[in-house]
C-alpha positions as CSV (number, residue, x, y, z in Angstrom):
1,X,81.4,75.7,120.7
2,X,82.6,75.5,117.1
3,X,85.8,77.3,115.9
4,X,85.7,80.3,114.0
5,X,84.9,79.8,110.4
6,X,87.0,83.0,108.5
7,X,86.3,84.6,105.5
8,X,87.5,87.6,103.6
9,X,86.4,90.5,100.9
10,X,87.5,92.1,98.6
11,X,86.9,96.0,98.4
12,X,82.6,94.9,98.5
13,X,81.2,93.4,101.5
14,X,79.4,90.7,99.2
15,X,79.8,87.1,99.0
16,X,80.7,87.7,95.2
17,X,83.6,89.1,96.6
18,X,85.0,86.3,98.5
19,X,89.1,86.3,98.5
20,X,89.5,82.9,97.7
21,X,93.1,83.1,95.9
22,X,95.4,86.2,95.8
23,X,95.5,90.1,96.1
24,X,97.4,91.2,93.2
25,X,98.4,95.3,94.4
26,X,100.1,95.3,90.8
27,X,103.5,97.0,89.8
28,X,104.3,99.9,92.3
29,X,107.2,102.0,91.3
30,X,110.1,102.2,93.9
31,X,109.2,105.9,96.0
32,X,105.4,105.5,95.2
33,X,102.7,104.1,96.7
34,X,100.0,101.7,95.2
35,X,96.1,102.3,95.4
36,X,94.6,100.8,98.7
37,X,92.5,98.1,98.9
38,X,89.6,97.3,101.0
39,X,89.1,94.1,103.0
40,X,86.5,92.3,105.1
41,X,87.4,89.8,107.7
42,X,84.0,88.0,108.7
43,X,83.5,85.2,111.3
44,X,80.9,83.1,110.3
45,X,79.3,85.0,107.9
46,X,75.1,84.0,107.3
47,X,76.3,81.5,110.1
48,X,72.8,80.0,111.4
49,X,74.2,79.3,114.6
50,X,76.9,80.8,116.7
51,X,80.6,79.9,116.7
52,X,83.4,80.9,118.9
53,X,84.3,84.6,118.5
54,X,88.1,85.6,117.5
55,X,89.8,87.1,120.4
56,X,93.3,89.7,120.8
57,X,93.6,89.7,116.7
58,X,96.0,91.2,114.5
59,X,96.6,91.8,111.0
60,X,100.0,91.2,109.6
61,X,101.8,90.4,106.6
62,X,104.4,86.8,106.6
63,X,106.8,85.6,104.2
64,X,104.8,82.4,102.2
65,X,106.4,80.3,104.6
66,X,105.0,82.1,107.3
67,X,108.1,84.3,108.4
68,X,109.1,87.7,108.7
69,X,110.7,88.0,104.9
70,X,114.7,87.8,106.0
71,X,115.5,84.1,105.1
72,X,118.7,84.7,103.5
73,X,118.3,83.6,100.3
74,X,114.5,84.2,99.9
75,X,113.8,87.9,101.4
76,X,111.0,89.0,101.0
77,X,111.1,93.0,101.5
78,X,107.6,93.9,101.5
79,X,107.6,91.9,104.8
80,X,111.0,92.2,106.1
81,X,110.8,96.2,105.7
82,X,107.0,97.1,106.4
83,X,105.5,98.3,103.1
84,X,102.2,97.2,104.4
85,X,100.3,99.8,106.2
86,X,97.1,99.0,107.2
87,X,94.3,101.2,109.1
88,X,91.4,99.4,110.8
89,X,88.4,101.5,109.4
90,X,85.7,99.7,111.9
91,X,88.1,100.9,115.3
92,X,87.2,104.2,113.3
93,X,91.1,104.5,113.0
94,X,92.3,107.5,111.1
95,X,96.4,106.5,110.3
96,X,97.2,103.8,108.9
97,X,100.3,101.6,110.5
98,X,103.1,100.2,108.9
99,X,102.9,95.8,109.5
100,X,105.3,93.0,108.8
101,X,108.2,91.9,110.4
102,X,108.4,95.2,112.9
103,X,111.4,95.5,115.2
104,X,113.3,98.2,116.9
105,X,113.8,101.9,115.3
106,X,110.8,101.2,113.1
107,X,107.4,102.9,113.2
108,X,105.3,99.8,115.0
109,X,107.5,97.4,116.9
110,X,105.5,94.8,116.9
111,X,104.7,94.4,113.2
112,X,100.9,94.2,113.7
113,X,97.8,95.6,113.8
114,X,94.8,94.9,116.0
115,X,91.7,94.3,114.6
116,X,88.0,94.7,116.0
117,X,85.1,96.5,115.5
118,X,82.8,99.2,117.0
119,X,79.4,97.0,115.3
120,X,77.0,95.3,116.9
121,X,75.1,92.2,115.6
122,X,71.5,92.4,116.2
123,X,69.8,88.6,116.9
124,X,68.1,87.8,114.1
125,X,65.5,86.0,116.7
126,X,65.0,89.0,117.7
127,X,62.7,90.0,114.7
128,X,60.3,86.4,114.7
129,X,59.5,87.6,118.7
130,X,55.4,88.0,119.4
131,X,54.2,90.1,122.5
132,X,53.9,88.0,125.9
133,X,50.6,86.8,126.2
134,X,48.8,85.4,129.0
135,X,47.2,82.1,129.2
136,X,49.0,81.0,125.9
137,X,49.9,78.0,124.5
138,X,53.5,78.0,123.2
139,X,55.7,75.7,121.5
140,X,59.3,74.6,121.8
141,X,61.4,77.4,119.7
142,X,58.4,80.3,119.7
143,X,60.1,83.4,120.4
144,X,58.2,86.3,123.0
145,X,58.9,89.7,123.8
146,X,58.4,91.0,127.1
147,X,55.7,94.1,126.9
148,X,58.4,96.6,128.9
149,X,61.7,96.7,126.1
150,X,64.5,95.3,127.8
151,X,67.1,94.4,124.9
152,X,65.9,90.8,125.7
153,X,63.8,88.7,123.9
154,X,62.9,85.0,125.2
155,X,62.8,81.4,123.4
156,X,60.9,78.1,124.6
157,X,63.0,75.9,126.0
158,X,59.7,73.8,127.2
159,X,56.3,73.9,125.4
160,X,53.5,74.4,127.7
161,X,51.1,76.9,128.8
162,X,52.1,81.0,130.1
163,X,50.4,82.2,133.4
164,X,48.0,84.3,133.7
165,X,50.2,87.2,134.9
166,X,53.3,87.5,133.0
167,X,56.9,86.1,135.1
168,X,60.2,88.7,136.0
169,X,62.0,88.5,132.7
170,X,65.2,87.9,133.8
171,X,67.9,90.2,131.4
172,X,71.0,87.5,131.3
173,X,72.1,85.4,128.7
174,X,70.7,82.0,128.4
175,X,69.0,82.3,132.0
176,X,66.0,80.5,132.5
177,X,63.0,81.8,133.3
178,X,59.6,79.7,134.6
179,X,56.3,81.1,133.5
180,X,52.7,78.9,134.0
181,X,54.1,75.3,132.3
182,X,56.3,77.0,130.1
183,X,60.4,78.0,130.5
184,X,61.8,80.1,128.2
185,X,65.5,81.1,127.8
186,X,66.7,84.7,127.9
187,X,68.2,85.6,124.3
188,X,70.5,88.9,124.1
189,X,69.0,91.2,121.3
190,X,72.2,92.0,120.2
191,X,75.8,91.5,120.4
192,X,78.7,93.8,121.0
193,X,82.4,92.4,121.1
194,X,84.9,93.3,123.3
195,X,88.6,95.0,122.1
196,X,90.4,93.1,119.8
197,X,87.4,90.6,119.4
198,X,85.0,90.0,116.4
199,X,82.2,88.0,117.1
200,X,80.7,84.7,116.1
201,X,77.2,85.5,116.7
202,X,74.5,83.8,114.3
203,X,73.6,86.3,111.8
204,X,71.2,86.9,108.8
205,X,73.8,88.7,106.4
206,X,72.5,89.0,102.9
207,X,74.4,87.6,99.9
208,X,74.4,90.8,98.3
209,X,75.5,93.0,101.6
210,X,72.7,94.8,101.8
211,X,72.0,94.2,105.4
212,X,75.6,93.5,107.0
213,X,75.1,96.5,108.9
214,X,72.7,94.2,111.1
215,X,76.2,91.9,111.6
216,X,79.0,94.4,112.0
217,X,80.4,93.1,114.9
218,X,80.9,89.6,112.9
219,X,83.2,91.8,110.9
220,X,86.7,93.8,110.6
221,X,86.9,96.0,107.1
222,X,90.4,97.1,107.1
223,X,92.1,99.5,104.1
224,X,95.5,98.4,103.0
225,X,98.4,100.0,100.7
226,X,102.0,99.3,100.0
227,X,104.7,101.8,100.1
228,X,107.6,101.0,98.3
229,X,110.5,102.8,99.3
230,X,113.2,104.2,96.5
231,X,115.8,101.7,97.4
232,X,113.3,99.0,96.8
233,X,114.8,95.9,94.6
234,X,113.3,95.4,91.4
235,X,111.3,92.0,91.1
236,X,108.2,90.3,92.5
237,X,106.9,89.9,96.2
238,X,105.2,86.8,97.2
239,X,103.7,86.9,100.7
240,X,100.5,86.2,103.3
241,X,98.5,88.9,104.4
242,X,97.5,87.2,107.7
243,X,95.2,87.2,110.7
244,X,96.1,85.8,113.9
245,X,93.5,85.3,116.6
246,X,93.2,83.4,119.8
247,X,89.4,81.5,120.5
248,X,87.9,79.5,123.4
Protein backbone atom coordinates (compact mmCIF):
# COMPACT_ATOMS: atom_id res chain seq x y z
CA UNK A 1 0.00 0.00 0.00
CA UNK A 2 1.12 3.59 -0.64
CA UNK A 3 2.78 5.71 2.18
CA UNK A 4 0.98 8.29 3.90
CA UNK A 5 0.55 11.45 2.06
CA UNK A 6 0.51 14.40 5.05
CA UNK A 7 -0.91 17.57 5.07
CA UNK A 8 -1.67 20.29 7.56
CA UNK A 9 -4.17 23.38 8.39
CA UNK A 10 -4.24 26.16 9.61
CA UNK A 11 -6.90 27.24 12.22
CA UNK A 12 -9.81 26.19 9.09
CA UNK A 13 -10.11 22.70 8.03
CA UNK A 14 -10.10 23.96 4.34
CA UNK A 15 -7.74 23.27 1.56
CA UNK A 16 -7.33 27.16 1.38
CA UNK A 17 -5.78 26.68 4.54
CA UNK A 18 -2.97 24.42 3.61
CA UNK A 19 0.39 25.11 5.80
CA UNK A 20 2.62 25.14 3.14
CA UNK A 21 5.45 27.52 4.69
CA UNK A 22 5.71 28.69 8.33
CA UNK A 23 3.53 29.46 11.53
CA UNK A 24 4.48 32.79 12.53
CA UNK A 25 3.06 32.81 16.72
CA UNK A 26 4.37 36.59 16.54
CA UNK A 27 6.28 38.53 19.42
CA UNK A 28 5.33 36.98 22.89
CA UNK A 29 6.44 38.92 25.80
CA UNK A 30 8.77 36.97 28.23
CA UNK A 31 5.96 35.81 31.35
CA UNK A 32 2.98 35.78 28.76
CA UNK A 33 1.59 33.54 26.65
CA UNK A 34 0.75 33.93 22.85
CA UNK A 35 -2.85 33.19 21.23
CA UNK A 36 -3.27 29.50 20.27
CA UNK A 37 -3.47 28.19 17.06
CA UNK A 38 -5.42 25.59 15.53
CA UNK A 39 -4.01 22.77 13.38
CA UNK A 40 -5.18 19.86 11.15
CA UNK A 41 -3.02 16.95 10.42
CA UNK A 42 -4.79 15.00 7.50
CA UNK A 43 -3.62 11.69 5.82
CA UNK A 44 -4.59 11.75 2.46
CA UNK A 45 -6.95 14.16 2.39
CA UNK A 46 -9.83 13.79 -0.84
CA UNK A 47 -7.49 10.72 -1.36
CA UNK A 48 -9.51 8.48 -4.07
CA UNK A 49 -8.03 5.54 -2.86
CA UNK A 50 -6.62 4.38 0.40
CA UNK A 51 -3.03 4.73 1.67
CA UNK A 52 -1.28 3.33 4.60
CA UNK A 53 -2.60 4.82 7.92
CA UNK A 54 -0.08 6.67 10.42
CA UNK A 55 0.51 4.51 13.38
CA UNK A 56 1.98 5.41 17.45
CA UNK A 57 2.17 9.40 16.35
CA UNK A 58 3.37 12.23 18.21
CA UNK A 59 3.44 15.88 17.96
CA UNK A 60 6.59 17.62 18.89
CA UNK A 61 8.60 20.58 18.30
CA UNK A 62 12.70 20.08 16.89
CA UNK A 63 15.44 22.47 16.54
CA UNK A 64 15.55 23.32 12.28
CA UNK A 65 18.02 20.70 12.25
CA UNK A 66 15.88 18.32 13.69
CA UNK A 67 17.20 18.39 17.47
CA UNK A 68 16.16 19.10 20.74
CA UNK A 69 17.33 23.08 20.73
CA UNK A 70 20.68 22.69 23.08
CA UNK A 71 23.44 22.76 20.28
CA UNK A 72 25.72 24.93 21.98
CA UNK A 73 26.06 27.70 19.98
CA UNK A 74 22.57 27.58 18.29
CA UNK A 75 19.91 26.95 21.31
CA UNK A 76 16.99 27.05 20.48
CA UNK A 77 14.81 27.61 23.85
CA UNK A 78 11.40 27.28 22.70
CA UNK A 79 12.52 23.61 22.14
CA UNK A 80 15.19 23.05 24.56
CA UNK A 81 12.79 24.34 27.49
CA UNK A 82 9.04 23.25 26.36
CA UNK A 83 7.15 26.51 25.52
CA UNK A 84 5.08 24.41 23.25
CA UNK A 85 2.02 23.03 24.76
CA UNK A 86 -0.17 21.37 22.78
CA UNK A 87 -3.71 19.64 23.55
CA UNK A 88 -5.07 17.00 21.10
CA UNK A 89 -8.71 18.39 20.72
CA UNK A 90 -9.96 15.06 18.58
CA UNK A 91 -8.66 12.57 21.79
CA UNK A 92 -11.30 15.16 23.36
CA UNK A 93 -8.21 16.13 25.65
CA UNK A 94 -8.96 18.95 28.03
CA UNK A 95 -4.97 20.10 29.25
CA UNK A 96 -2.77 20.91 27.07
CA UNK A 97 1.01 19.39 27.51
CA UNK A 98 4.14 20.99 27.45
CA UNK A 99 6.44 19.30 24.08
CA UNK A 100 10.01 19.69 22.94
CA UNK A 101 13.05 18.35 24.14
CA UNK A 102 11.27 16.85 27.53
CA UNK A 103 13.60 15.25 30.08
CA UNK A 104 13.68 14.64 33.76
CA UNK A 105 11.95 17.09 36.49
CA UNK A 106 9.86 18.54 33.63
CA UNK A 107 6.12 18.27 33.19
CA UNK A 108 6.16 15.49 30.13
CA UNK A 109 9.37 13.45 30.00
CA UNK A 110 9.09 12.46 26.90
CA UNK A 111 8.71 15.76 25.06
CA UNK A 112 5.67 14.55 22.94
CA UNK A 113 2.29 14.26 22.41
CA UNK A 114 0.31 11.49 20.93
CA UNK A 115 -1.96 12.20 18.39
CA UNK A 116 -5.28 10.34 17.08
CA UNK A 117 -8.65 10.73 16.82
CA UNK A 118 -12.12 9.65 18.13
CA UNK A 119 -13.64 10.16 14.05
CA UNK A 120 -14.66 7.72 11.92
CA UNK A 121 -14.49 7.93 8.10
CA UNK A 122 -17.59 6.78 6.47
CA UNK A 123 -16.88 4.86 2.78
CA UNK A 124 -17.84 7.08 0.43
CA UNK A 125 -18.90 3.76 -1.63
CA UNK A 126 -21.06 3.37 0.73
CA UNK A 127 -23.49 6.10 -0.61
CA UNK A 128 -23.43 4.80 -4.74
CA UNK A 129 -24.75 1.19 -3.04
CA UNK A 130 -28.37 -0.04 -4.69
CA UNK A 131 -30.52 -2.71 -2.77
CA UNK A 132 -29.66 -6.51 -3.56
CA UNK A 133 -31.71 -7.68 -6.18
CA UNK A 134 -32.44 -11.02 -7.39
CA UNK A 135 -31.87 -12.24 -10.86
CA UNK A 136 -29.75 -9.03 -11.68
CA UNK A 137 -27.33 -8.36 -13.99
CA UNK A 138 -24.36 -6.51 -12.44
CA UNK A 139 -21.25 -5.05 -13.63
CA UNK A 140 -17.60 -5.02 -12.41
CA UNK A 141 -17.45 -1.92 -9.70
CA UNK A 142 -21.60 -1.75 -9.09
CA UNK A 143 -21.93 -1.40 -5.44
CA UNK A 144 -25.12 -3.46 -3.45
CA UNK A 145 -26.45 -3.25 -0.16
CA UNK A 146 -27.64 -6.12 1.61
CA UNK A 147 -31.62 -5.70 2.51
CA UNK A 148 -30.72 -6.53 6.54
CA UNK A 149 -28.13 -3.27 7.59
CA UNK A 150 -25.04 -4.70 8.43
CA UNK A 151 -22.37 -1.80 8.26
CA UNK A 152 -21.34 -3.64 5.05
CA UNK A 153 -21.92 -2.74 1.72
CA UNK A 154 -20.58 -5.10 -1.26
CA UNK A 155 -18.53 -4.24 -4.74
CA UNK A 156 -18.26 -6.57 -7.91
CA UNK A 157 -15.30 -8.09 -8.17
CA UNK A 158 -16.78 -10.29 -11.24
CA UNK A 159 -19.67 -9.18 -13.51
CA UNK A 160 -22.28 -11.68 -13.90
CA UNK A 161 -25.74 -12.49 -12.91
CA UNK A 162 -27.19 -12.52 -8.74
CA UNK A 163 -29.24 -15.70 -7.79
CA UNK A 164 -32.46 -15.90 -7.29
CA UNK A 165 -32.26 -15.88 -3.47
CA UNK A 166 -29.89 -13.49 -2.10
CA UNK A 167 -26.07 -15.23 -0.65
CA UNK A 168 -24.84 -14.89 3.44
CA UNK A 169 -23.26 -11.50 3.23
CA UNK A 170 -20.24 -12.12 4.85
CA UNK A 171 -19.32 -8.84 7.42
CA UNK A 172 -15.24 -8.90 6.83
CA UNK A 173 -13.19 -6.75 5.03
CA UNK A 174 -12.35 -7.59 1.52
CA UNK A 175 -13.97 -11.20 1.96
CA UNK A 176 -15.45 -12.66 -0.94
CA UNK A 177 -18.62 -13.57 -1.36
CA UNK A 178 -20.29 -15.89 -4.45
CA UNK A 179 -23.84 -15.06 -5.42
CA UNK A 180 -25.56 -16.73 -8.91
CA UNK A 181 -22.31 -15.72 -11.55
CA UNK A 182 -21.46 -12.83 -9.65
CA UNK A 183 -18.64 -12.24 -6.50
CA UNK A 184 -18.64 -9.35 -4.81
CA UNK A 185 -16.19 -8.08 -2.17
CA UNK A 186 -17.21 -7.11 1.39
CA UNK A 187 -16.48 -3.14 1.82
CA UNK A 188 -16.49 -1.80 5.56
CA UNK A 189 -19.01 1.17 5.69
CA UNK A 190 -16.79 3.00 7.77
CA UNK A 191 -13.58 3.31 9.34
CA UNK A 192 -12.47 3.72 12.88
CA UNK A 193 -8.58 3.90 13.79
CA UNK A 194 -7.00 2.55 16.54
CA UNK A 195 -4.96 4.71 19.51
CA UNK A 196 -2.32 6.70 18.29
CA UNK A 197 -3.44 5.95 14.58
CA UNK A 198 -5.10 8.30 11.92
CA UNK A 199 -6.21 6.67 9.02
CA UNK A 200 -5.69 6.54 5.32
CA UNK A 201 -9.04 5.57 4.26
CA UNK A 202 -10.30 6.96 0.78
CA UNK A 203 -12.41 9.86 1.45
CA UNK A 204 -14.72 12.47 -0.22
CA UNK A 205 -13.57 15.63 1.86
CA UNK A 206 -14.84 18.84 0.34
CA UNK A 207 -12.51 21.67 -0.64
CA UNK A 208 -14.26 23.98 1.41
CA UNK A 209 -14.57 21.59 4.73
CA UNK A 210 -17.96 21.32 4.66
CA UNK A 211 -18.22 17.66 4.94
CA UNK A 212 -14.80 16.58 6.80
CA UNK A 213 -16.88 15.38 9.44
CA UNK A 214 -17.62 12.27 7.06
CA UNK A 215 -13.41 11.85 7.23
CA UNK A 216 -12.50 12.53 10.79
CA UNK A 217 -10.60 9.72 11.44
CA UNK A 218 -8.19 10.85 8.31
CA UNK A 219 -7.55 13.63 10.70
CA UNK A 220 -5.89 15.04 14.10
CA UNK A 221 -6.91 18.94 14.92
CA UNK A 222 -4.61 19.86 17.66
CA UNK A 223 -4.54 23.55 19.54
CA UNK A 224 -1.11 24.91 20.16
CA UNK A 225 0.34 27.98 22.28
CA UNK A 226 3.71 29.13 23.40
CA UNK A 227 4.49 30.03 26.93
CA UNK A 228 7.43 32.07 27.36
CA UNK A 229 8.77 32.04 30.60
CA UNK A 230 10.22 35.52 32.28
CA UNK A 231 13.77 34.47 32.04
CA UNK A 232 13.21 33.99 28.32
CA UNK A 233 16.17 35.61 26.06
CA UNK A 234 15.23 38.26 23.87
CA UNK A 235 15.53 37.35 20.03
CA UNK A 236 13.92 35.11 17.46
CA UNK A 237 13.09 31.27 17.60
CA UNK A 238 13.41 29.22 14.51
CA UNK A 239 12.14 25.70 14.84
CA UNK A 240 9.90 22.41 13.36
CA UNK A 241 6.70 21.73 14.71
CA UNK A 242 6.83 17.97 13.78
CA UNK A 243 4.96 14.75 13.52
CA UNK A 244 6.48 11.46 13.87
CA UNK A 245 4.57 8.36 12.87
CA UNK A 246 5.37 4.75 12.18
CA UNK A 247 3.37 3.02 8.86
CA UNK A 248 3.19 -0.54 7.31
Amino acid sequence: MAEPIVSWYLEENKAANEITGTVNYGTVDADTQSATKTMFIWNNRAGATDVAKMQNVQYTTRDRKGGLGDTVGSVVEAVKNNWFNVRVDTLDEVDFKPVGKGGAGTANVSGVAVLGTKGVTKNPKAAKAVAWAASTELSVGAIIAPKTENGFVYEVKTAGTTGTDAPTFVTVEDQEVADGTVVFVALAKEHKPGEGEILGAANAAAADGSNVADAAGNFAKVSVYVDVPVDASAGKNLLIQRVFYQYV
